[in-house]
C-alpha distance (Angstrom), angle and dihedral (degrees) to the residues before:
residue distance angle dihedral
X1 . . .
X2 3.60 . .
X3 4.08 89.1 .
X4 3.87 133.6 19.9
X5 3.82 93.8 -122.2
X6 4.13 93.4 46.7
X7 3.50 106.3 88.1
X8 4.22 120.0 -175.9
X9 3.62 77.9 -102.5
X10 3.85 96.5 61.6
X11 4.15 83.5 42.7
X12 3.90 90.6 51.8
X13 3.32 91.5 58.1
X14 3.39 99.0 45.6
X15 3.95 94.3 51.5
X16 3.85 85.3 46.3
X17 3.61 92.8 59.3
X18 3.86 101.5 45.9
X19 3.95 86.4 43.0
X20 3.88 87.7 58.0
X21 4.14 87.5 57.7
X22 3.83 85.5 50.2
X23 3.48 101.9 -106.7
X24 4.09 134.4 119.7
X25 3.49 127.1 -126.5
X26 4.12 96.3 -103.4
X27 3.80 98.7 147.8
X28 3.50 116.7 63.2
X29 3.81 118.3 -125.7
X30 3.25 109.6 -123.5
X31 4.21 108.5 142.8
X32 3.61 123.7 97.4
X33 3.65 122.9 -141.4
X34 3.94 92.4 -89.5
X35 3.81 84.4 46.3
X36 3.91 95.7 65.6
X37 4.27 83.8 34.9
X38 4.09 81.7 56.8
X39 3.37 101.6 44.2
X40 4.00 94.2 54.2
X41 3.99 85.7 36.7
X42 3.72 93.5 50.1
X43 4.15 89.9 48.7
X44 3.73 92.2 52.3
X45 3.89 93.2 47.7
X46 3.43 106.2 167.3
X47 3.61 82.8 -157.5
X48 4.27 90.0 65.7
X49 4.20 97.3 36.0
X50 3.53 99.7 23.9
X51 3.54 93.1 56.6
X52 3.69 109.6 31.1
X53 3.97 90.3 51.7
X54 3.86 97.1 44.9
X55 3.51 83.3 115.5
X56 3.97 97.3 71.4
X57 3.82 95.6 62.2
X58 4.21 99.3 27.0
X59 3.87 86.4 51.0
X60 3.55 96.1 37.5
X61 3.80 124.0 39.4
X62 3.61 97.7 -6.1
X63 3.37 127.0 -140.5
X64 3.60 95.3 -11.9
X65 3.64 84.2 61.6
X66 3.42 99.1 74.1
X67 4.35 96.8 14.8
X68 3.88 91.2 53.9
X69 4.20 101.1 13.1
X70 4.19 106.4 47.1
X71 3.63 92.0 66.9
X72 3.92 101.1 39.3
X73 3.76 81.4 44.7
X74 4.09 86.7 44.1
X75 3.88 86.9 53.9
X76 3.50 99.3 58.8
X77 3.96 95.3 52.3
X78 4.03 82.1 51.0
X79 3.92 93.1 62.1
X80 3.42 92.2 55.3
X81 4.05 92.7 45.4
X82 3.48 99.2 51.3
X83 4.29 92.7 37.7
X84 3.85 82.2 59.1
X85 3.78 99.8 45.1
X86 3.22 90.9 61.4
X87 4.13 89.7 57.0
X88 3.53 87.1 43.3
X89 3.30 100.5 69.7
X90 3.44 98.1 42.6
X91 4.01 89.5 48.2
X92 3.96 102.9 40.0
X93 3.49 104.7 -178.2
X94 3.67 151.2 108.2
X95 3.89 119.7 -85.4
X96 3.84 77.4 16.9
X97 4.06 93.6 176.1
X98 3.85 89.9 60.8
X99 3.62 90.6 54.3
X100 3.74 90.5 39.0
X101 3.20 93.6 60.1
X102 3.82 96.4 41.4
X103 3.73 96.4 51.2
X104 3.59 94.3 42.6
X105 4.07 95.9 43.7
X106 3.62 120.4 3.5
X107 3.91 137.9 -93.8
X108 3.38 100.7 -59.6
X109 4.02 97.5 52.6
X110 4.32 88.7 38.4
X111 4.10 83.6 51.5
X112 3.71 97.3 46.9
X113 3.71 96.8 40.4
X114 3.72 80.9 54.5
X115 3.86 102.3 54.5
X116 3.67 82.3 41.5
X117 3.83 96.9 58.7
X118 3.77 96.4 31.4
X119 3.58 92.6 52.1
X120 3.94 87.6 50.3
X121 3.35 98.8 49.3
X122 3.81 96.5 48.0
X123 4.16 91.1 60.7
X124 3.68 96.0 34.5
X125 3.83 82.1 64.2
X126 3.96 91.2 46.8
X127 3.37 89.6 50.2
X128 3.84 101.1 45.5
X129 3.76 89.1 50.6
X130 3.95 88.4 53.6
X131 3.48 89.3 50.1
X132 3.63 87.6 52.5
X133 3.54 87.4 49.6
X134 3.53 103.5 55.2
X135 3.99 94.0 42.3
X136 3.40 82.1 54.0
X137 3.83 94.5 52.5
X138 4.41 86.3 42.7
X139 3.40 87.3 49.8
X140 3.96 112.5 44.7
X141 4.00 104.1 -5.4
X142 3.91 88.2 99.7
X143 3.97 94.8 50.5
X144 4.53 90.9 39.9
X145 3.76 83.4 44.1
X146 4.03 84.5 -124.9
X147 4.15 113.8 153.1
X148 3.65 119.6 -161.2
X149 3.97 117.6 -99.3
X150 3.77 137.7 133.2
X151 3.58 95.2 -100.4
X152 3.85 91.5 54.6
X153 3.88 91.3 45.3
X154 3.75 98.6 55.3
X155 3.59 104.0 45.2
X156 4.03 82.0 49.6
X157 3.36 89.5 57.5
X158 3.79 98.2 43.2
X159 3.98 86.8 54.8
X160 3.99 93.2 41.0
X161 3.68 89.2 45.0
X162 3.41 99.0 47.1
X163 3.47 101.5 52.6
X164 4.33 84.2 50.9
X165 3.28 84.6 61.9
X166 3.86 104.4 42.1
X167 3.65 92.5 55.0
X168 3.45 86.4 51.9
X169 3.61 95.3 49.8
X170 3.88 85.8 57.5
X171 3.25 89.4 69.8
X172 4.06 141.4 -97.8
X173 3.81 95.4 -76.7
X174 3.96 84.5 69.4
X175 3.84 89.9 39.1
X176 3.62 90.4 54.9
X177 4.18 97.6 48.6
X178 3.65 90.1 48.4
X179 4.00 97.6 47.7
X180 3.98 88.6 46.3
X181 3.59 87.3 55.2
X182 3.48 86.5 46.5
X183 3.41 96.9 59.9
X184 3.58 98.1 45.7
X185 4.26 89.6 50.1
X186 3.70 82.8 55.8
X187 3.92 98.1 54.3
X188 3.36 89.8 42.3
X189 4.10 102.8 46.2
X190 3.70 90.3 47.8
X191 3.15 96.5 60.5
X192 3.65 99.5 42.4
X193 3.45 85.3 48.1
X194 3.78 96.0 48.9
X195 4.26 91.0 46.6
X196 3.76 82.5 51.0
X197 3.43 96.7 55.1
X198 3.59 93.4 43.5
X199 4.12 89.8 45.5
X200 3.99 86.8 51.5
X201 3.88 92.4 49.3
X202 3.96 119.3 115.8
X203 3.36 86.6 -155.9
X204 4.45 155.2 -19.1
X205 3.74 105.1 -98.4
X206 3.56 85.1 163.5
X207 4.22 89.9 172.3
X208 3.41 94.7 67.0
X209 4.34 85.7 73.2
X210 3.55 81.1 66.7
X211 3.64 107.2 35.7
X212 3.50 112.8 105.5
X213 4.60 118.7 -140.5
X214 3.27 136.4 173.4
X215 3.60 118.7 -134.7
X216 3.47 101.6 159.7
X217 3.97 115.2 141.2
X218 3.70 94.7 15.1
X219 3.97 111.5 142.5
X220 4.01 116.0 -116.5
X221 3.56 132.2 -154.2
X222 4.22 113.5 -58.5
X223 3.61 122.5 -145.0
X224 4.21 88.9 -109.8
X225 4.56 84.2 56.8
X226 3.56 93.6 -106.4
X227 3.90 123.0 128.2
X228 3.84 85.8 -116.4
X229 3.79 102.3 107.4
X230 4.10 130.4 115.7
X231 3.83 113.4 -78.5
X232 3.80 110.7 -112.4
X233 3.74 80.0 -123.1
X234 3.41 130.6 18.8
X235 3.76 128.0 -124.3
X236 4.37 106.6 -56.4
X237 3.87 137.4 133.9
X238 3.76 136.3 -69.1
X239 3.97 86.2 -96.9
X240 3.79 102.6 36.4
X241 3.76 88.4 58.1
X242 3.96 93.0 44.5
X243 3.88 86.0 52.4
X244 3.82 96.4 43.3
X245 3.68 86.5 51.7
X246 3.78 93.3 59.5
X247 3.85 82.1 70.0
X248 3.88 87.5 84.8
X249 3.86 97.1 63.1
X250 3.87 89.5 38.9
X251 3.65 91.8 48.7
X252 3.84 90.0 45.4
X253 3.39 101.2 37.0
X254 3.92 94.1 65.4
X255 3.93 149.3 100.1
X256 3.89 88.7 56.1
X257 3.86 82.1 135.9
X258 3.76 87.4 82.7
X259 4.16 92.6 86.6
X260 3.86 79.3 63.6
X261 3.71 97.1 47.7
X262 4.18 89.5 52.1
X263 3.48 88.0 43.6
X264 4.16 98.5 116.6
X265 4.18 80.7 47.2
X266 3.59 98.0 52.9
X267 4.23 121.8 85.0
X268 3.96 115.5 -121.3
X269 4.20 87.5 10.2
X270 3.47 96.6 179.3
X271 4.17 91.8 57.1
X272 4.00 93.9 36.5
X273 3.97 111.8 40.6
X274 3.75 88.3 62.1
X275 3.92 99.3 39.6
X276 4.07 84.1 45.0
X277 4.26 94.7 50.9
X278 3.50 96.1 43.2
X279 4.02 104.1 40.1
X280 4.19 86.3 45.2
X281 3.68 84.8 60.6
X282 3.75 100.5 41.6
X283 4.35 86.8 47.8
X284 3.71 92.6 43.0
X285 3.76 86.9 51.9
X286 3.85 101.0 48.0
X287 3.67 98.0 37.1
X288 3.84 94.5 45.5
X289 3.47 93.5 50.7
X290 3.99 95.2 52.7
X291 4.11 85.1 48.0
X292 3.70 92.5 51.4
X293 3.99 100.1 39.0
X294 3.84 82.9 52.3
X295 3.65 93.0 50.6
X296 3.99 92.1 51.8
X297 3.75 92.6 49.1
X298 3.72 88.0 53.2
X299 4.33 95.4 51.0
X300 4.09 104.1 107.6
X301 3.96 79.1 -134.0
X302 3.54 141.1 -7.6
X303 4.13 95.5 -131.7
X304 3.84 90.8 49.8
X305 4.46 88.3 50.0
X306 3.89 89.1 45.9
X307 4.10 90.2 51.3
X308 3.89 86.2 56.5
X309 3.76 91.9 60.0
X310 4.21 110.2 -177.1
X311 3.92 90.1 5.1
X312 3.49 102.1 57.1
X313 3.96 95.8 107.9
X314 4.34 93.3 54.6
X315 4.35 82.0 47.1
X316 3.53 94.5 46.7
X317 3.93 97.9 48.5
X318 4.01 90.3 42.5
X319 3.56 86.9 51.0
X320 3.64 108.3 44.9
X321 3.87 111.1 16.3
X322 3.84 130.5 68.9
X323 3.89 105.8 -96.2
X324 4.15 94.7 -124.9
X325 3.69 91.4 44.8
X326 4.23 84.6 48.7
X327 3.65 90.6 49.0
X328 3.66 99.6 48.6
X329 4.15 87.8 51.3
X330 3.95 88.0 45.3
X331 3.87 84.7 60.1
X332 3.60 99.3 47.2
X333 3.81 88.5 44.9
X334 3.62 87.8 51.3
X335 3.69 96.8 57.1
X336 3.73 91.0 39.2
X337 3.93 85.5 65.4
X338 3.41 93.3 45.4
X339 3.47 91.8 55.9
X340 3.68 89.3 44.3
X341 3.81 80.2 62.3
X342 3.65 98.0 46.7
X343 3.90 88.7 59.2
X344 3.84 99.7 48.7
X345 4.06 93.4 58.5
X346 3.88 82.4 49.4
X347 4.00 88.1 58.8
X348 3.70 90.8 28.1
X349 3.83 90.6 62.7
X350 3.50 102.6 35.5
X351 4.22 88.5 51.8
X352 4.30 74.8 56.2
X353 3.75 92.7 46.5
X354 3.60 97.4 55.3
X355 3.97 99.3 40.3
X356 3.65 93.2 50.9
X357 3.43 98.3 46.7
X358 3.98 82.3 64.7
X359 3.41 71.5 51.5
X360 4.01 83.3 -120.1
X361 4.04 87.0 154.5
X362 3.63 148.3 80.5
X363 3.69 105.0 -99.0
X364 4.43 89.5 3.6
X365 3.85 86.3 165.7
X366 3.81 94.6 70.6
X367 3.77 96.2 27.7
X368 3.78 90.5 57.8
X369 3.48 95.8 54.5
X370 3.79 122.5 115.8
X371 3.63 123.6 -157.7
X372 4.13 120.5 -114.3
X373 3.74 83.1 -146.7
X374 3.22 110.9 47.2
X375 3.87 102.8 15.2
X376 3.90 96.0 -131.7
X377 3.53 136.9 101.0
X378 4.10 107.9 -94.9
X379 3.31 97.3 -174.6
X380 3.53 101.7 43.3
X381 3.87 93.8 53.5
X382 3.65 94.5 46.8
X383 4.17 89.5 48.8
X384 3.17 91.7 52.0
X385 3.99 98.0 45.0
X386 3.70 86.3 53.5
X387 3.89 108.3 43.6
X388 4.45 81.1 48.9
X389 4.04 83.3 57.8
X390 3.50 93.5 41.6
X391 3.47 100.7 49.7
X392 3.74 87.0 55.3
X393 3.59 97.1 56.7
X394 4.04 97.2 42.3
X395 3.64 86.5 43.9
X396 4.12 98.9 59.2
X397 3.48 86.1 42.0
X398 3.52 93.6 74.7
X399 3.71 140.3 47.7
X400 3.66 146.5 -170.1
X401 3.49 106.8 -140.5
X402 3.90 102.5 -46.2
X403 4.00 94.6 -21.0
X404 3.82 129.1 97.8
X405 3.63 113.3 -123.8
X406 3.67 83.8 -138.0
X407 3.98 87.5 65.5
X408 4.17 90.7 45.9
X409 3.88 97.7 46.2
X410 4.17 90.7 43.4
X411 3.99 81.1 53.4
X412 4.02 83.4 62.1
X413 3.77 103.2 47.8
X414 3.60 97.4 79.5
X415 3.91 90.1 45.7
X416 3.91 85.9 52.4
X417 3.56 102.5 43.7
X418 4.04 89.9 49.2
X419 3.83 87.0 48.1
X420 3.98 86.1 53.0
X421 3.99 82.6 53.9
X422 3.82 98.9 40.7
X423 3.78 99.3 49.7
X424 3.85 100.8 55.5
X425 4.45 88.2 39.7
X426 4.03 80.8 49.0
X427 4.02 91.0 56.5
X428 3.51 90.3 36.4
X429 3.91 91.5 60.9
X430 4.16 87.0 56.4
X431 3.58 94.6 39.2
X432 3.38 103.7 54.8
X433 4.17 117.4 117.6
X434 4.24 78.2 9.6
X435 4.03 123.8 123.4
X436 3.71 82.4 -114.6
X437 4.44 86.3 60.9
X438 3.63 107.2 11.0
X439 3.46 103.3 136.2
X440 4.22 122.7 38.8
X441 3.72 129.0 -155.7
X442 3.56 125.0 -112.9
X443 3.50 97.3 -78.1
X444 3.46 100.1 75.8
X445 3.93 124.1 161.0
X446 4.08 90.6 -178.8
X447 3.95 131.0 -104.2
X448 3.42 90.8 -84.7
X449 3.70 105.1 56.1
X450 3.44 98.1 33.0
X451 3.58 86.8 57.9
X452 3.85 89.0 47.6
X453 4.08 85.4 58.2
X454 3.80 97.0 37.8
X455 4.45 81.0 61.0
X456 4.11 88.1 40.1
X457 3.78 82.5 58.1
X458 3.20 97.1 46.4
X459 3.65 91.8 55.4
X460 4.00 92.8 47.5
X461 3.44 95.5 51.4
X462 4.10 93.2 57.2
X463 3.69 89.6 44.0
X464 4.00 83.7 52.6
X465 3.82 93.6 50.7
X466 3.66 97.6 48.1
X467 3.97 96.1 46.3
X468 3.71 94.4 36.0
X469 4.05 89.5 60.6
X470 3.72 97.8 40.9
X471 4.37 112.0 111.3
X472 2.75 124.5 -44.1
X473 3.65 89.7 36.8
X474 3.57 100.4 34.3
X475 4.22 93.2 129.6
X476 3.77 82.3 67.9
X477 4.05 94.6 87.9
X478 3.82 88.6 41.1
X479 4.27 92.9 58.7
X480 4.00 88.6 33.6
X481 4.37 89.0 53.9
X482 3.87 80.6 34.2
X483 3.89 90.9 60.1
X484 4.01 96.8 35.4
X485 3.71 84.5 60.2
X486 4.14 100.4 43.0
X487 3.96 81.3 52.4
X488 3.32 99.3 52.5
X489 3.41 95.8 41.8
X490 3.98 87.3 49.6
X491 3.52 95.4 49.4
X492 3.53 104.0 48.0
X493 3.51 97.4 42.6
X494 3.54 95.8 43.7
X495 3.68 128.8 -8.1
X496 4.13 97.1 52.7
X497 3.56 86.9 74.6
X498 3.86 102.1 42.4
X499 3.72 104.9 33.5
X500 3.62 119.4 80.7
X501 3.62 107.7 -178.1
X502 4.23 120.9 -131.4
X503 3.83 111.5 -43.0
X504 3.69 111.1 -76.9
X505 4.18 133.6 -173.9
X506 3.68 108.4 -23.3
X507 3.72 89.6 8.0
X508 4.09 96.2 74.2
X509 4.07 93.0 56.6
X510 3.87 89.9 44.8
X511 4.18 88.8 63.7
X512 3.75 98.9 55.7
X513 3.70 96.8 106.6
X514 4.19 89.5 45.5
X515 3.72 90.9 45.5
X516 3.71 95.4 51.9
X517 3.73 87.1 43.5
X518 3.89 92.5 56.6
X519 3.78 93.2 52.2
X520 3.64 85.4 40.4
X521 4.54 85.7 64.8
X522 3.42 91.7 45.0
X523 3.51 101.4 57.1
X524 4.23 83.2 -117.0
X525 4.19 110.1 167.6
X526 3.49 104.1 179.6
């Protein structure tokens, strides 16, 4: 057994369940309930987001940015984790917002929230890796002698990258050991972090997490020293700023959807996606906000953090804290976002898995094979490793007027991964009691307050639309209209016809013989 407490019971059940949606047990469950809470946990990493976007609240708002901001901001990424734990369990199964969204509406919504999510997911793991990469650079470039430039940042990512998706390649037992250890490392670094800060503090000026600024339009730091660099925001009001800062907890506070996505690896599914999404969310929340309260209280001032824009957390830490304590954090931080890394391909390929073996894909047939050695799918980790590097490089190769395309499209992921999380919760909210959702898992918050969540959801995700495509990022609603159209054009001219969506009804009985010849190739005994 692959846990004391998972008895072949436990497994039948499991197997029974995903066989009822028409698939075969491929993947091989390996992951605890703590491992699909640490995989989600180790995505959000407060140590990755909550760092690398201190810049939106400390050179925006203030202190009441992140005092006041991270957990109203916090709260609206909860609405959408519990709404979907409550599918989840219902719907165990990998890629589980494309079948969401299938079940609960029809092709057409399952494909879209697909593209939506996969497309997400591939440059939210881009741009974690770049974040990686340029903490990396803050953090040790001065003592390797390494300067910033493209060249530097892609064969970093290559390597980084690579070695995501070779661990993953070796197979979900691995995955799992290194994403529990994650999640421990990020317990434990946040709070040394957070005692630091607090240790390192001149003083409590505990109004200043509830005073409310407005830095907007203040020049930062240029390459040549001088205060002549872009404003993390430009010129807006006292509320537009407070609002735009609530972009770093929503940013942060993301990719929970991964407990879904391991869903056929995970023992007892049904009981631990939803207990994994939601308590990642609710940790991530708490934690992160004692890190960053502690790290305002410890700023010498908040005017001199806001002038430092994006680098405020490297100025900070050089100011205040003892430079071997500082570099022993900057390590731990630096394999936290690694691991962060490690534990997007994992969702990234699984999100690949499950759409191409609806053969949803370009070239499905290879990217929805598993391996009888290693029980994952090769070729979807390694696609996905490669298109995130890819997109990195094509993306700084191109700008629009003086911005990267790599900074305009990485202003869309969020808005497309909460999409992918909005459209199934939407369906849900008409499905309910339905043939399409007449019977719920056993995590069940009740018709009535699901439906109270699916409408709190609803909510966030316009208030996430409308901030997310405010200036800077204001090319954000042209690529997300750009993409609504390209998909509709796509799938009524071509994919309406061939796509069928995940087996459905009569479908499910009519795969028995493939299903058992699946588990059959992977050595499966169930």
């Amino acid at each position: 057994m692959t846990h004391q407490d998972y008895t072949d019971v436990d497994k039948s059940e499991d197997i029974k369940v995903l066989h009822g949606m028409g698939y075969a047990q491929e993947l091989e469950r390996r992951m605890s309930r703590f491992s699909n809470f640490a995989i989600s946990f180790s995505i959000i990493c407060i140590l990755s987001g909550g760092i690398n976007s201190l810049g939106q609240a400390t050179a925006g708002a203030g202190g009441a940015a992140i005092g006041i901001g991270w957990p109203l901001g916090c709260l609206v990424s909860a609405v959408f984790a519990i709404a979907m734990a409550q599918i989840s369990s219902a719907y165990p199964t990998a890629g589980g917002l494309y079948h969401w969204g299938s079940i609960l509406g029809n092709r057409g919504t399952g494909w879209l929230t697909a593209w939506f999510n996969l497309l997400g997911l591939i440059t939210v793991l881009g741009a974690i890796n770049v974040g990686t990469y340029y903490f990396f650079i803050g953090a040790f470039g001065t003592y390797l002698g390494i300067t910033d430039s493209i060249t530097v940042q892609i064969i970093f990512l290559i390597v980084l990258t690579g070695i995501q998706a070779l661990v993953n390649h070796m197979g979900i037992g691995l995955t799992a050991k290194l994403t529990d250890f994650s999640g421990y490392l990020i317990f434990a670094t946040a709070i040394a972090l957070s005692v630091v800060c607090l240790a390192s503090a001149k003083s409590f000026e505990f109004s200043r997490l509830f005073t409310f600024a407005n830095y907007s339009g203040m020049p930062t730091p240029a390459a040549d020293g001088s205060m002549t660099g872009s404003p993390v925001w430009p010129t807006s009001s006292s509320l537009w700023v407070f609002l735009l800062g609530l972009l770093l907890p929503i940013y942060t506070i993301t990719g929970y959807d991964a407990s879904a996505h391991t869903s056929e690896e995970t023992v007892k599914a049904a009981h631990s996606v939803p207990r994994g999404m939601v308590s990642s969310v609710l940790w991530s929340a708490v934690f992160g906000y004692i890190m960053l309260c502690s790290f305002v209280l410890m700023l010498p001032s908040m005017d001199a953090a806001a002038a430092q824009g994006w680098n405020v957390f490297f100025w900070a830490m050089g100011e205040q804290v003892n430079p071997v304590v500082k570099n022993i954090l900057y390590f731990l931080i630096f394999i936290s976002q690694f691991l962060c890394g490690l534990a997007t391909v994992t969702s990234v390929s699984r999100m690949i898995f499950a759409f191409a073996r609806d053969k949803g894909l370009p070239g499905s047939s290879l990217l929805s094979k598993v391996s009888p050695q290693y029980r994952t799918p090769v070729a979807a980790i390694w696609t996905g490793a490669t298109l995130a590097v890819l997109f990195v490089w094509g993306s700084n190769m191109v700008s629009i007027g003086d911005t990267p395309v790599y900074s305009v499209v990485v202003s869309c992921t969020v808005i497309f991964l909460f999409f992918s999380f909005a459209i199934p919760i939407a369906l849900g909210f008409f499905a309910w009691g339905t043939p399409k959702w007449n019977k719920m898992g056993p995590w069940n918050l009740g018709e009535g307050m699901f439906k109270l969540f699916a409408i709190l959801s609803i909510l966030a995700m316009a208030l996430i639309f409308v901030i997310g495509i405010q200036p800077p990022n204001e090319w954000a609603l042209y690529i997300t209209v750009g993409f609504l159209v390209v998909t509709a054009v796509v799938w009524f001219g071509f994919e309406r016809r061939r796509f069928q969506g995940p087996p459905i009804g009569d479908a499910v009985a009519k795969r028995a013989a493939e299903i058992a010849a699946a588990e059959k190739a992977v050595g499966e005994r169930g």
